[in-house]
DRENZA-311849 format. One record per residue: y, z, x of N, C-alpha, C in turn. Coordinates in steps of 0.1 Angstrom, whole numbers, plus 2048, in hexadecimal, padded with zeros to 3 digits. Layout:
<pts>
YZXYZXYZX...
</pts>
This chain:
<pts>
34CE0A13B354E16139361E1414136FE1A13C376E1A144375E2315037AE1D15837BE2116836FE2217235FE1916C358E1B170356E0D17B34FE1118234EE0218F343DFF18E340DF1192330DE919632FDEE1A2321DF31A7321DFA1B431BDEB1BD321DE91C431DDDE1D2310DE11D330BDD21DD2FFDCD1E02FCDDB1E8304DDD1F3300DE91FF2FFDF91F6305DF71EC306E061E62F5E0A1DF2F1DFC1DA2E8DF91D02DDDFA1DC2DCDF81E72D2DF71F12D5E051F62D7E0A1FA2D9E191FD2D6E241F52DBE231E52D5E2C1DB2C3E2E1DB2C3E3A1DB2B4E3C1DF2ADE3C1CE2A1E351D0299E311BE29AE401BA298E3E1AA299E4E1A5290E531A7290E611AB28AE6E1B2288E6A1BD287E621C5288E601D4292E6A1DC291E711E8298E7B1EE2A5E711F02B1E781F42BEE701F72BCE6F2062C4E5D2082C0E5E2172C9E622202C7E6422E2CCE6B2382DEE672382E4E6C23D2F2E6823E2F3E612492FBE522402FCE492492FEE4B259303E5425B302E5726A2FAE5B2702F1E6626D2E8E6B2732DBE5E2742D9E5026C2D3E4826B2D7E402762E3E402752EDE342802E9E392902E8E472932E4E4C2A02DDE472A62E1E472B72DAE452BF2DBE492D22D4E492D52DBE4E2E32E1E462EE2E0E3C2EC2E9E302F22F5E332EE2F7E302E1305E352DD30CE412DC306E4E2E030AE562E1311E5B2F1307E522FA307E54308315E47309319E3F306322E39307332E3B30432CE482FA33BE522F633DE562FE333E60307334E6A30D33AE6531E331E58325338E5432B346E4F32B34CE4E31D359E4431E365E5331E35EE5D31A367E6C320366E7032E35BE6A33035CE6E33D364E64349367E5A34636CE5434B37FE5134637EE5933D38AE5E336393E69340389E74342390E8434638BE8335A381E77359381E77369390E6E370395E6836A3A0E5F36A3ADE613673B0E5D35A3BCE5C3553C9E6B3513B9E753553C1E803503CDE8635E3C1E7F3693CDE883773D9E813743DDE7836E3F2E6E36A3F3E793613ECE813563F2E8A34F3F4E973583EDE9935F3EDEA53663FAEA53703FCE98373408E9537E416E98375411E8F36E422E92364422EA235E418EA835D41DEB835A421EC236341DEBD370423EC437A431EBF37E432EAD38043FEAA37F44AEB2376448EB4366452EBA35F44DECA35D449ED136944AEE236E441EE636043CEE235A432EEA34D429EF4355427F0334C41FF0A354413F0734E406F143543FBF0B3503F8F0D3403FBF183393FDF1032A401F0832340EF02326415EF632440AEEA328407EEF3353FAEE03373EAEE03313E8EE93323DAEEE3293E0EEB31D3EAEEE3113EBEE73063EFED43023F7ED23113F9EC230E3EAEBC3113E1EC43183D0EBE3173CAEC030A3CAEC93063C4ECF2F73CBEC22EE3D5EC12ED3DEEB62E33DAEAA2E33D6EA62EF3D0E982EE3C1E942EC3BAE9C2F43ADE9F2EF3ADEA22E23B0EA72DF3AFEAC2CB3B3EA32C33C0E9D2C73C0E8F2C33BAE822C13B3E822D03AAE742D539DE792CA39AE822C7391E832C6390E822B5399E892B1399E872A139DE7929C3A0E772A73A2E632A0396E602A5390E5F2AE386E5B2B337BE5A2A8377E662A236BE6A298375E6328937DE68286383E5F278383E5727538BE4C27E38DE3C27F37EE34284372E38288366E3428B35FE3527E35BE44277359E4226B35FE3A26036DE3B260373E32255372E27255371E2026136BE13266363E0B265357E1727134DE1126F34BE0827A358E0C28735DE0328F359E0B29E358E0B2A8358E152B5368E152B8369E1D2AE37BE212B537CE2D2BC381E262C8380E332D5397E2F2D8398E3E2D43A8E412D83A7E482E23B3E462E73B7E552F73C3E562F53C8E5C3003D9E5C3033DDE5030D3E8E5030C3F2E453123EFE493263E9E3F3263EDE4233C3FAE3933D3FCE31338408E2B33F415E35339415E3932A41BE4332941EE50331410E5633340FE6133E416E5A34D414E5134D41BE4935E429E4C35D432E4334E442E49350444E5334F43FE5C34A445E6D34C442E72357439E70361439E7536E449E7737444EE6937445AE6637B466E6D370464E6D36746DE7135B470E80353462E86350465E9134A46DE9A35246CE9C35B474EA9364485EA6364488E9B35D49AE9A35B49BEA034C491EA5346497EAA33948FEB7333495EBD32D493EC8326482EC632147CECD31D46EECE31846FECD309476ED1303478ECE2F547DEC22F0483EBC2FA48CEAE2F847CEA42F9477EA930946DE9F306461EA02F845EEAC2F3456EAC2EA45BEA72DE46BEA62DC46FE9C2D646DE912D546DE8A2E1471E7C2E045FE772E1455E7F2E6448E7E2E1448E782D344DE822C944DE832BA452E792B145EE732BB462E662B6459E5A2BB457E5B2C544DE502C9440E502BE43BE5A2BE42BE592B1430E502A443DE5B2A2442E56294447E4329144BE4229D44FE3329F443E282A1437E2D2AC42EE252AC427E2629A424E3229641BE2F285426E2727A430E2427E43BE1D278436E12278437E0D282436DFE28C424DF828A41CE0228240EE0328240CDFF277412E0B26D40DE0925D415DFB25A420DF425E427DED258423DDC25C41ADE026340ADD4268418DCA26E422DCB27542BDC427C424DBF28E41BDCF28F412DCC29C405DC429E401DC62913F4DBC28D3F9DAD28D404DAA287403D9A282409D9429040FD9F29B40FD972A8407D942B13F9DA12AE3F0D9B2B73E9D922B33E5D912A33DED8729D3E5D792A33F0D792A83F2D662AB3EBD6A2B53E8D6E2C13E3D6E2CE3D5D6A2CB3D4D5E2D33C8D542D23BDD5D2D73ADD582D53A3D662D53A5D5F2E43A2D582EB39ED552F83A2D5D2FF3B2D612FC3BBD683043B9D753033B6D792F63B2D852F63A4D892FB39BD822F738DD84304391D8531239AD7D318399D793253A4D8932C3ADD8F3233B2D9C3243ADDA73243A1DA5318391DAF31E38EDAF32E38ADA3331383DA033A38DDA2345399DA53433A1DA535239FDB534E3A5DB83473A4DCB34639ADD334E38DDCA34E380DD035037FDCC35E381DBE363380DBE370380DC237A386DCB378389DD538A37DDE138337BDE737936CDEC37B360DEA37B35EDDB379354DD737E353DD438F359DD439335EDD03A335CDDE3A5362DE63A435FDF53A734EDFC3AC346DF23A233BDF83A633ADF23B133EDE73B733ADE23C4342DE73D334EDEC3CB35BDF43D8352DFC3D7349E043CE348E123D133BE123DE334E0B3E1325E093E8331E0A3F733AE083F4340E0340433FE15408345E20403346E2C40433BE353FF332E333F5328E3B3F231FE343F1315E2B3F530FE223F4303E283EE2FCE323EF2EEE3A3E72F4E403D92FFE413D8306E443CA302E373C4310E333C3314E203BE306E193BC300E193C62F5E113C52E8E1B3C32E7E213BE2DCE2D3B42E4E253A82EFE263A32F2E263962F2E153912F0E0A39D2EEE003992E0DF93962D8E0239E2CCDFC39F2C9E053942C6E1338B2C3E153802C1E0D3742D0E0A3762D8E0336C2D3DF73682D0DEE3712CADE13742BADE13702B0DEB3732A4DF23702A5DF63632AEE0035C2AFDFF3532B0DF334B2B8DEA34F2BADE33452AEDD53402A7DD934929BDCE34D290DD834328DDE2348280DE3338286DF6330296DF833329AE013262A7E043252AADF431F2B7DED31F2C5DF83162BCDFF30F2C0E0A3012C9E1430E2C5E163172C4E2331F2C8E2132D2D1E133302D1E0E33F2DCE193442E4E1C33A2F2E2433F2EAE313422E2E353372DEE4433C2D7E4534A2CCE3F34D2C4E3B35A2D2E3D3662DBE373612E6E3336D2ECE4136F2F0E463662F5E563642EBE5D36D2E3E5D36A2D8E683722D3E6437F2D2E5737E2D2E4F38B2DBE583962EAE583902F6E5A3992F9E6A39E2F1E6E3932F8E7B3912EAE8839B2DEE8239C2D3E843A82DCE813B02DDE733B62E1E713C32F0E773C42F6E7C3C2300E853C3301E923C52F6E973BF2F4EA33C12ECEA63CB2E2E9C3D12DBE9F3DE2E1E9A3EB2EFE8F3E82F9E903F2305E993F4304EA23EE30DEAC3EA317EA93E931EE9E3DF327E993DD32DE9E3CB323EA53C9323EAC3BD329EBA3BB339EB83B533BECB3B5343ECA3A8339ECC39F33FED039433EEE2395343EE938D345EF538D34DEFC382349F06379352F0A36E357F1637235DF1A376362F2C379361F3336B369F32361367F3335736FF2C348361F31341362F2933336EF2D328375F26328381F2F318388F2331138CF2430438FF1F2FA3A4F212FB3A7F132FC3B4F132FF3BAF152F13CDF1E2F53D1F202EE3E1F182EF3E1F122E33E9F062E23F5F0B2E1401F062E940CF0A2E9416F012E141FF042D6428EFD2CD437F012D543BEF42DA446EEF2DD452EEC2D145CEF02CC463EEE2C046BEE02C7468ED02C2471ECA2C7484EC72C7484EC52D2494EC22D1498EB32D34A0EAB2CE4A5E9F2CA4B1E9C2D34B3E942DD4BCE912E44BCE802E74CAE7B2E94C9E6B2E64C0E662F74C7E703024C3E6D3104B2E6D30A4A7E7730849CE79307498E702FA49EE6B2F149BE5B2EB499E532F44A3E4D2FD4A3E4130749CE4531049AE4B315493E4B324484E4F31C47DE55313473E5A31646FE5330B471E532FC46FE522F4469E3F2F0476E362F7477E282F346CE242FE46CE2730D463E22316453E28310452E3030B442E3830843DE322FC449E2B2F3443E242E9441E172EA446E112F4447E032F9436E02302432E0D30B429E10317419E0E30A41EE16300414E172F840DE112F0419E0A2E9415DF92DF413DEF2EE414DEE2F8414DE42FC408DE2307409DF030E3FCDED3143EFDF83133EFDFF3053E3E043033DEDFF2F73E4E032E83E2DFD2DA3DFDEA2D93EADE42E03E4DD92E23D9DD12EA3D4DD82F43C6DD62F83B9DDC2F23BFDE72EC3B2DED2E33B1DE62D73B8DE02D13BADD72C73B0DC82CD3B4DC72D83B0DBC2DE39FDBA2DE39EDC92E538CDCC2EB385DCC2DC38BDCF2D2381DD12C537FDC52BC38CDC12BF38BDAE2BB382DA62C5381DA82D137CD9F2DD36CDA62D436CDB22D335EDB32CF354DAE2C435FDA62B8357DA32AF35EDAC2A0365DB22A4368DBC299377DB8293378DBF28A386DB9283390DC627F393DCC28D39EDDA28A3A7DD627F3A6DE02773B1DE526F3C1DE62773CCDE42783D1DE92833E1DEF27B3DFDEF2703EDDF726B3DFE012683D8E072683D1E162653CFE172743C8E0F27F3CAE1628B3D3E172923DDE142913E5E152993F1E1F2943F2E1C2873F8E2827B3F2E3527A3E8E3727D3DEE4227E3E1E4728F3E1E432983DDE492A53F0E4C2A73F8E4629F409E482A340BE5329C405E5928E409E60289405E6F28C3F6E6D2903EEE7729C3FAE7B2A73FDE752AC404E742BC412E7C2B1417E792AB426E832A6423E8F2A5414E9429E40EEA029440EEAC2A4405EA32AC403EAA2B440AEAD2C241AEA52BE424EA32CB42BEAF2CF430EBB2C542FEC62C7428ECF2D1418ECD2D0411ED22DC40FECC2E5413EC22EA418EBC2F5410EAD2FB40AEA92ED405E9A2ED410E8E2F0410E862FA41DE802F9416E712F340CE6C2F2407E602EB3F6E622E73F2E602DC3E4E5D2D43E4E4E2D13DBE442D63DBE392D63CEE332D83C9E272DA3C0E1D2DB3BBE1E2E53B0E1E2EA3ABE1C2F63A4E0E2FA3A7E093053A2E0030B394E02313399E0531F38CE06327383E0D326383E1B31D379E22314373E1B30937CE16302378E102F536CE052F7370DFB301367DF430A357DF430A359E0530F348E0A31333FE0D30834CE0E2FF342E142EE342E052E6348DF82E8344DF02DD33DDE42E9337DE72F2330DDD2F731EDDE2F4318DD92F7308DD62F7304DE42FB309DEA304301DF5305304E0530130DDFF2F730DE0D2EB303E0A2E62FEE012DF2F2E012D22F5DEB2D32E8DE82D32E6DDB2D12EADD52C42ECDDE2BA2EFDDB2AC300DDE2AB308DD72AB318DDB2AB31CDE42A030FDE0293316DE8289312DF928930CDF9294302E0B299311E0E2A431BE062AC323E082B532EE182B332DE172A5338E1C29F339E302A5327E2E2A4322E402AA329E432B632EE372BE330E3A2CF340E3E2C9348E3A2C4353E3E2C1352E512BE349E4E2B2349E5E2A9342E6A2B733BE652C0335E6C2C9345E712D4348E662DA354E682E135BE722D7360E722D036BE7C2C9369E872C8356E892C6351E972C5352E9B2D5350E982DC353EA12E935FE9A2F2368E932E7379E982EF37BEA52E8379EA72DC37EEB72D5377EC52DB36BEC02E2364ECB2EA36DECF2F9371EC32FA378EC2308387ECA30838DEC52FB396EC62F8398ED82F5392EDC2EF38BEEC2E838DEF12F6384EEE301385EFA30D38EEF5316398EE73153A3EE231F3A1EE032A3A7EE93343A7EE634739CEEB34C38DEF0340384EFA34837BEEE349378EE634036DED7340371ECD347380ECB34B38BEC0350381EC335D382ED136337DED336C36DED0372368ED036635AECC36935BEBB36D35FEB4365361EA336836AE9E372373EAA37A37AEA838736DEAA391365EAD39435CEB4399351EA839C34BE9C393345E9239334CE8839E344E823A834AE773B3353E6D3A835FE673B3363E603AC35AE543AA353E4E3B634DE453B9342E453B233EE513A6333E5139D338E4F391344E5338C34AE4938334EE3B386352E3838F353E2C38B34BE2038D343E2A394332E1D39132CE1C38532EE2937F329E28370332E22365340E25369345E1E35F345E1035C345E0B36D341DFA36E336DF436A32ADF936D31DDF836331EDF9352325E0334F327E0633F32EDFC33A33DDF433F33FDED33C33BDDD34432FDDB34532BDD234C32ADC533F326DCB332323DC332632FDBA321335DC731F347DC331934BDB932334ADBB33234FDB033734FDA333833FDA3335339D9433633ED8F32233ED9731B341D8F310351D9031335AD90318366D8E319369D80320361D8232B360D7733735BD6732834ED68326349D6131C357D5E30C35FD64309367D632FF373D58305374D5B312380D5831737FD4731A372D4431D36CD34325369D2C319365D3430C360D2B301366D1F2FC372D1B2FB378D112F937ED0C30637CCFE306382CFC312392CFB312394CF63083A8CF53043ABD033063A5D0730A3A8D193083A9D243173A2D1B32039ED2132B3ABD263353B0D1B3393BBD1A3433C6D2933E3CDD2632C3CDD3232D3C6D4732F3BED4132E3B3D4B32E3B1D5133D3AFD453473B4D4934F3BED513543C9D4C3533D7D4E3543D5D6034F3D2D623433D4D6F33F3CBD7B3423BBD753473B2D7C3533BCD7C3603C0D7036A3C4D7A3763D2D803743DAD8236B3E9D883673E1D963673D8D9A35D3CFDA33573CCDAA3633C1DA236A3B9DAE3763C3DB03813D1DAB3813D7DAB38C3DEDBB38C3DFDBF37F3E3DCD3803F4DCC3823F6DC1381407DC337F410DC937541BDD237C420DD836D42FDD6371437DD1366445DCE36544BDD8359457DDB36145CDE5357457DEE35444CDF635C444DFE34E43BDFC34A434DEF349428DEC33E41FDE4346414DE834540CDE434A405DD83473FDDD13513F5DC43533F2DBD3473E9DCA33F3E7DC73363EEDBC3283FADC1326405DBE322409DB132240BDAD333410DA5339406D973383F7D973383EDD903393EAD8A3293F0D8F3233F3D8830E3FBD80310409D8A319418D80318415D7331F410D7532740FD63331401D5D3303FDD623283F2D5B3243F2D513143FDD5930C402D5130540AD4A305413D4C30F41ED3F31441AD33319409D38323402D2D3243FBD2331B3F4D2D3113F0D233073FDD1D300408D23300414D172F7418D0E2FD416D0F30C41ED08313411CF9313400D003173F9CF33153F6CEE3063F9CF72FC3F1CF22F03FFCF12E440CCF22E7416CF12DF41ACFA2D140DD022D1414D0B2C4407D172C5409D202BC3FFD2E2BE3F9D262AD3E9D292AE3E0D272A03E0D342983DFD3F29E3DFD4929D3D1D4A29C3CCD5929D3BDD5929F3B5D632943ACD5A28D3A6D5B28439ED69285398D6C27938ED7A27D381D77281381D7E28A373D7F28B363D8128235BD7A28634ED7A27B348D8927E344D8F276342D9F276335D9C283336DA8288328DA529531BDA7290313DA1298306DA12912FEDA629D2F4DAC2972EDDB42A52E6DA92A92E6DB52B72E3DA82C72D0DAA2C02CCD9B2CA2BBD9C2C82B7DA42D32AADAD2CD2A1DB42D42A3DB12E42A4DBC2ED2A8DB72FA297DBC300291DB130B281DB6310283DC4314273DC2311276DD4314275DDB308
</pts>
């Protein structure tokens, strides 16, 4: 018949025999609590972090506390509805946030310009990054970047928190080391569950060193404030061109990186097109970038989201559901995850990404014609250097592919990756 289709091999295996009940929705099948616990830490290590550069830059440009409670709401709502979208549509653990290196220039910058100007030049930035996205101009640059290099820019990203867990014994040492030896225990006979063990591990010993003050005064539902933007050439240049440069360069391209380093094959004119056009929608209420996440994204597509990569995808859709919870009640929850030691996040976040790192480290050594640069773009990477504006990250692709041109004479460009195949049964 016209317009009728052959239904695929997966379609044909899925359809339940006739009269057989229909089966569960692929999601609620795909569940599990590894992956859900992998969301939940990669927010928590989201709003224990990255959010005090937003909170700096809102006090820098004088916002009262609605103006700031709505630029929290905006990103959260954001992170989060790309989060749950782009994972289902996927099928991928796509974990987005907001811009920190972004949030970094405006510290120094928003307070020279009007509030409408900047929510402008927010507006133009989304609109410019989903430009630069859908038109797969960003994709076919990172596709030449050799995988080594891109593994080896995982593995510098992650470096300093895996180290973390061991700075942190210096100052909390029954924290840090509760949350390593869990972790380690766990992962020896309930590999599924090493992050949770570590969580609870940390969060006892915290509370019996009274290092624990979380606290809600009270519960309420923010109300989002719309900013009418205004358009000025000064708030183009200064805010607009550096926040779009901060954001393709050292967020979207490393999250691009971590999902490739993982085995996966991002889409990247729909992700990157999708989180820029998010970021315009919601620039108004005072989101100044929706983008890719790195060191979150990290914690949801390694081994200890779900041993099966193609089950990974839940840690994304988990994460999004409680950025929107987060996002719903704003500065009242921010508050509860200011309140957790720092030194208990970052022993956990070092353990969570303990997986990601070693498959980064391992990506980057595999060829030997490959190493020296790989190198090269690991210590550029963990060194945390930033020029102009852009961060390590950035910088650890650029000289890492100069090095491979300079030893290997031309870029191959880098093939796709073989879809991932679940890890074997871990003891235990």
């Amino acid at each position: 018949m016209a317009g009728s289709s052959v239904p695929t091999a997966e379609e044909r295996a899925e359809r339940p025999p006739s009269g057989a009940p229909a089966p569960r929705p692929r999601l609620v099948r795909d569940l599990s609590l590894s992956a859900v616990l992998a969301g939940v830490v990669a927010v928590v290590v989201s709003y224990s972090g990255p959010l005090v550069i937003v909170l700096a830059a809102a006090r820098a440009g004088h916002l009262d506390a609605g103006q700031t409670g709505s630029w929290i709401w905006a990103i959260s709502i954001g992170s989060g509805l790309t989060c749950i979208g782009l994972s289902l549509r996927t099928r991928m653990p796509v974990v987005t946030a907001w811009s920190t290196p972004g949030a970094a220039l405006l510290v120094t910058s928003i307070g020279s310009y009007a509030y409408g100007e900047v929510i402008g030049a927010f507006v133009v930035s989304g609109l410019v990054i989903a430009l630069i996205g859908v038109t797969g101009i960003f994709g076919r640059l990172m596709r030449l970047v050799p995988g080594a290099v891109v593994s080896a820019m995982l593995a510098g990203i992650l470096f300093s928190f895996g180290a973390d867990v061991f700075t942190s014994l210096e100052h909390t040492p029954v924290i840090a080391g509760s949350v390593l030896l869990a972790y380690l225990l766990g992962r020896r006979w309930l590999p599924r569950y090493a992050v949770l063990l570590a969580l609870a591990a940390g969060v006892v010993c915290s509370a019996a060193s009274a290092k624990l003050h979380v606290r809600l005064d009270h519960v309420g539902l923010v109300q989002p404030v719309f900013t009418a933007p205004a358009f000025s050439v000064a708030s183009l240049v200064g805010i607009a061109v550096p926040l779009t440069l901060a954001t393709l360069a050292s967020q979207n391209a490393p999250g691009i990186g971590v999902l490739a380093a993982s085995g996966y094959r991002p889409d990247d004119r729909l992700l990157v097109g999708s989180t820029g056009l998010v970021s315009a929608v919601l620039a108004p209420f005072g989101s100044h970038a929706v983008n890719l996440a790195a060191i979150t994204a990290a914690i949801c597509t390694g081994p200890e989201a779900h041993r099966d990569p193609r089950r990974r995808y839940v840690a994304g859709v988990a994460c999004g559901a409680v950025y929107l919870v987060v996002g719903a009640f704003g500065s009242t929850l921010v508050a509860f995850f200011a309140g957790l030691p720092k030194e208990l996040v970052a022993a956990l976040a070092g353990v969570a990404l303990l997986g990601a790192l070693s498959g980064g480290l391992t990506g980057a050594v595999r060829e030997e014609k490959d190493r020296e640069a790989a190198l090269i773009t690991f210590l550029a990477t963990a060194s945390g250097v930033t020029l102009f504006g852009i961060g390590s990250a950035f910088w650890g692709l650029v000289f890492g592919v100069a090095a491979h041109l300079v030893l290997n004479g031309r870029l191959r460009g880098r093939t796709a990756p073989s879809p991932p195949e679940p890890l074997p049964p871990a003891r235990g």
